[in-house]
KOLMI-805645 format. One line per 5 residues: for each residue x, y, z of C-alpha. Coordinates in Angstrom, 2 decimals, always signed. Each point is the difference from the previous one (the first is absolute). Example, Ala and Ser with C-alpha at 12.3 -4.5 7.8 and 13.67 -1.06 7.14 Angstrom:
// residues 2
+12.30/-4.50/+7.80 | +1.37/+3.44/-0.66
//
This chain:
// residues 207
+125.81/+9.26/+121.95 | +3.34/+2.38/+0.06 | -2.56/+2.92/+0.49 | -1.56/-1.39/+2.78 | +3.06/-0.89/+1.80
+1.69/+3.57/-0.39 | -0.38/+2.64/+2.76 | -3.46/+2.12/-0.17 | +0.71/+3.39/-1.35 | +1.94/+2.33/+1.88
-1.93/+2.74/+2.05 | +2.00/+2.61/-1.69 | -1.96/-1.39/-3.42 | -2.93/+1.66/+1.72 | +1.46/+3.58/+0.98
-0.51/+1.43/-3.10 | -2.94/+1.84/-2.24 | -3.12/-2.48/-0.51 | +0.06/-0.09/-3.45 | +3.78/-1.11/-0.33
-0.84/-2.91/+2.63 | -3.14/-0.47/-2.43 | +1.62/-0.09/-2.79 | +2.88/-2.62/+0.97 | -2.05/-2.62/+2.06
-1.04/-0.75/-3.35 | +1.40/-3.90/-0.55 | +0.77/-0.41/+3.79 | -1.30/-2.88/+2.38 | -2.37/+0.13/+2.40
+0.05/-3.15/+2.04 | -2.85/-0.97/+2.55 | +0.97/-2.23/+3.26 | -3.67/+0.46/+1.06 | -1.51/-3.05/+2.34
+2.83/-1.96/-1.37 | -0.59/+0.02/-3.40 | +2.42/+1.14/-2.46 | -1.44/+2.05/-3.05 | +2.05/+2.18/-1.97
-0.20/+1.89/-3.27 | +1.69/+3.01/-2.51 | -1.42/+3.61/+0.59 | -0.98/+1.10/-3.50 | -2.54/+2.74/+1.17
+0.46/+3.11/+2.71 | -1.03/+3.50/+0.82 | +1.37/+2.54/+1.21 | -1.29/+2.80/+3.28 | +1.45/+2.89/+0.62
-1.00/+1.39/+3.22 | -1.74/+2.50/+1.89 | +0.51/+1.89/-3.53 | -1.81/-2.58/-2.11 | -3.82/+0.26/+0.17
-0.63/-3.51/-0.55 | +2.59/-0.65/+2.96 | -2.07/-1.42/+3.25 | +2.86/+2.62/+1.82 | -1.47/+2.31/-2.56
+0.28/+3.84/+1.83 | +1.59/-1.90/+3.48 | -3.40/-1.71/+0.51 | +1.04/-2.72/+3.23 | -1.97/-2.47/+1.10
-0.35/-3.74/+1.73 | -0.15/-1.34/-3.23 | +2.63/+1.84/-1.76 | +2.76/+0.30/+2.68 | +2.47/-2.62/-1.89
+0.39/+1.91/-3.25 | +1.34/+3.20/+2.10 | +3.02/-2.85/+1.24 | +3.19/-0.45/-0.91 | +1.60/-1.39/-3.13
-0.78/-3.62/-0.91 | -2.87/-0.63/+1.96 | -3.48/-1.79/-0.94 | -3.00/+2.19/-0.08 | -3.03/-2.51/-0.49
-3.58/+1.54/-0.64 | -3.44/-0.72/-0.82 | -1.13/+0.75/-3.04 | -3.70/+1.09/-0.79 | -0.33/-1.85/+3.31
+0.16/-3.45/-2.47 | +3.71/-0.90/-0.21 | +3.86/+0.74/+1.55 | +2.52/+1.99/-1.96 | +3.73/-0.63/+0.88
+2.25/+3.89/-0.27 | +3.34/+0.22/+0.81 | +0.80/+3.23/+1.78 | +2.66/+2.36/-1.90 | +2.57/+2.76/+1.24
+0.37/+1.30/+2.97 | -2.68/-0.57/+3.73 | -2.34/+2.47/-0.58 | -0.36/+0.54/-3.82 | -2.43/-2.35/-0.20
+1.22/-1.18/-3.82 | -1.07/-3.69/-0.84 | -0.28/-2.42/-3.10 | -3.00/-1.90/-0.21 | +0.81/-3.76/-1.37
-2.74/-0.40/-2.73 | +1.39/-3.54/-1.75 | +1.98/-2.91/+0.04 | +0.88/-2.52/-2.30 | -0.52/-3.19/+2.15
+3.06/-2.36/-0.53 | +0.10/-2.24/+3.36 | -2.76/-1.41/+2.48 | -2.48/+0.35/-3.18 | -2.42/-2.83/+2.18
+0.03/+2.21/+3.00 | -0.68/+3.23/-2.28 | -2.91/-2.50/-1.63 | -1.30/-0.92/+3.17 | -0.32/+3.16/+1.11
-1.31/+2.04/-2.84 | -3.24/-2.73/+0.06 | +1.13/-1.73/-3.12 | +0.64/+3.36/-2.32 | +1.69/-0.06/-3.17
+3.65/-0.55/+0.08 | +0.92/+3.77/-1.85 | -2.94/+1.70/+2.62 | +1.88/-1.75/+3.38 | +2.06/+3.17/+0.60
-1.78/+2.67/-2.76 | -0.86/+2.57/+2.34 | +0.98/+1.34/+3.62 | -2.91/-1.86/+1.84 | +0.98/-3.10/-2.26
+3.87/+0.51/+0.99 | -0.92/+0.27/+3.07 | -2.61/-3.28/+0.51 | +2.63/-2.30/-2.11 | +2.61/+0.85/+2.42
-1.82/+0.21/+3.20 | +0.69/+3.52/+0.83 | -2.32/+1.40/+2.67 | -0.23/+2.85/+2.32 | +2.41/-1.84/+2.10
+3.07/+0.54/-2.00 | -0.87/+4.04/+0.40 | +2.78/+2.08/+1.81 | +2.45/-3.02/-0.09 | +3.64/+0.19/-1.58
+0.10/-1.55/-3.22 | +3.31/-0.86/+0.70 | -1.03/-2.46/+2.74 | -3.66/-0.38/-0.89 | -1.73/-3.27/-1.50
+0.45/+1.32/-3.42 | +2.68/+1.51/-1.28 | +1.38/+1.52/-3.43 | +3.14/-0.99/-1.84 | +1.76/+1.56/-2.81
-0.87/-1.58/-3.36 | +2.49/-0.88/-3.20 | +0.37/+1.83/-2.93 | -1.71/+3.94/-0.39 | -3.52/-0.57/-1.42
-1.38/+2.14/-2.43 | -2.75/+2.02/+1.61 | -2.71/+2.43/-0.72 | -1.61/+2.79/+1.63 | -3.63/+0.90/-0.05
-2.68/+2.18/+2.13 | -0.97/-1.67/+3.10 | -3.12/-1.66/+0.46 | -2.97/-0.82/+2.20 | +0.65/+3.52/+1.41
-1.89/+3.19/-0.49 | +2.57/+2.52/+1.17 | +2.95/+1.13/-1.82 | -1.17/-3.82/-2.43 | +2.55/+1.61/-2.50
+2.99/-0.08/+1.49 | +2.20/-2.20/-1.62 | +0.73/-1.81/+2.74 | -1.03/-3.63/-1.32 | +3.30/-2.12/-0.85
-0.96/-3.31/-1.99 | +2.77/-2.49/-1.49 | -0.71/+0.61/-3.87 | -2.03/-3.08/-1.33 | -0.27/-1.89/+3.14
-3.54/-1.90/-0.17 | -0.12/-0.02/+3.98 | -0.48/+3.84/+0.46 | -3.38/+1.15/+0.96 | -0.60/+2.49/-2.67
+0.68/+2.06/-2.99 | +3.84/+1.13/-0.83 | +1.46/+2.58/-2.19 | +2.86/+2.10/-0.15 | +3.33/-2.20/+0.51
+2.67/+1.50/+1.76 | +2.84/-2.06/-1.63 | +3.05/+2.06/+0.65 | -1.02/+2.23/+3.09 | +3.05/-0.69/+2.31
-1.19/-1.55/+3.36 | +0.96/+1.71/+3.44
//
């Protein structure tokens, strides 16, 4: 597809506020290369992370570890986690080295290398393969390999979409920390998002 073919996003996409990133990766590609295997699909959910100033941030008040070092690096990098010790979650690291800003992937709308998502996601529904940051992450064989890598040059990358979806905002979820943040971005009405959405934001200018 055109998408596929174009350039991944530039790096200076990524050197801006979290929640502007968030907000326009919504109807982007995110294409897996993994093992060989192409699998590809629409982003239709995200979430946004602030920083050392957001206390549901993993940076949250500067705190550094092993774990954590990729989301303190620079611009359009990959910073790949486990999640209650169970699953991976995919970021992409915003702003500047240090700030430690980052939008969490949360859902996909799977569009290419649907076999490969199926085989992988153990025979789940087609609408569950990528409903979900573990499930994003399992249907396109993200692991904590891809952590710390460019996404640029990485085996999956993200490519600008077509058209400006309509898009909704909501509190964040699975989080106990600063949960009602409106930090959530959802394409309105899509039926591969993970969760609840309210509150369109038809008409906010983007950048």
């Amino acid at each position: 597809m055109n998408t596929r073919r174009a350039a991944p996003l530039p790096v200076g996409f990524f050197r801006r506020p979290a929640d502007t990133v968030a907000r326009e990766l919504i109807g982007c590609w995110v294409v897996s290369q993994v093992g060989g295997e192409t699998a590809a699909g629409r982003i239709v959910e995200t979430e946004a992370y602030l920083g050392v100033d957001d206390p549901a941030s993993h940076a949250w008040k500067g705190r550094r570890n092993e774990r954590n070092a990729s989301i303190y690096g620079p611009p359009g990098i990959w910073y790949v986690y486990r999640s209650y010790g169970i699953h991976w979650c995919a970021n992409l690291i915003c702003l500047d080295e240090g700030v430690a800003a980052a939008v969490l992937l949360r859902a996909l709308e799977p569009l290419d290398g649907i076999e490969v998502m199926r085989r992988r996601r153990g025979g789940l529904a087609d609408r569950l393969l990528a409903a979900g940051p573990g499930r994003l992450t399992a249907a396109l064989g993200i692991t904590r390999a891809l952590d710390g890598q460019s996404m640029r040059t990485s085996s999956v990358t993200v490519h600008r979409g077509d058209g400006v979806p309509d898009i909704t905002a909501t509190a964040r979820v699975g989080i106990t920390r600063a949960a009602d943040w409106p930090l959530r971005f959802v394409e309105l009405g899509s039926p591969w998002a993970s969760g609840p959405r309210t509150t369109s934001l038809r008409g906010l200018r983007r950048g």
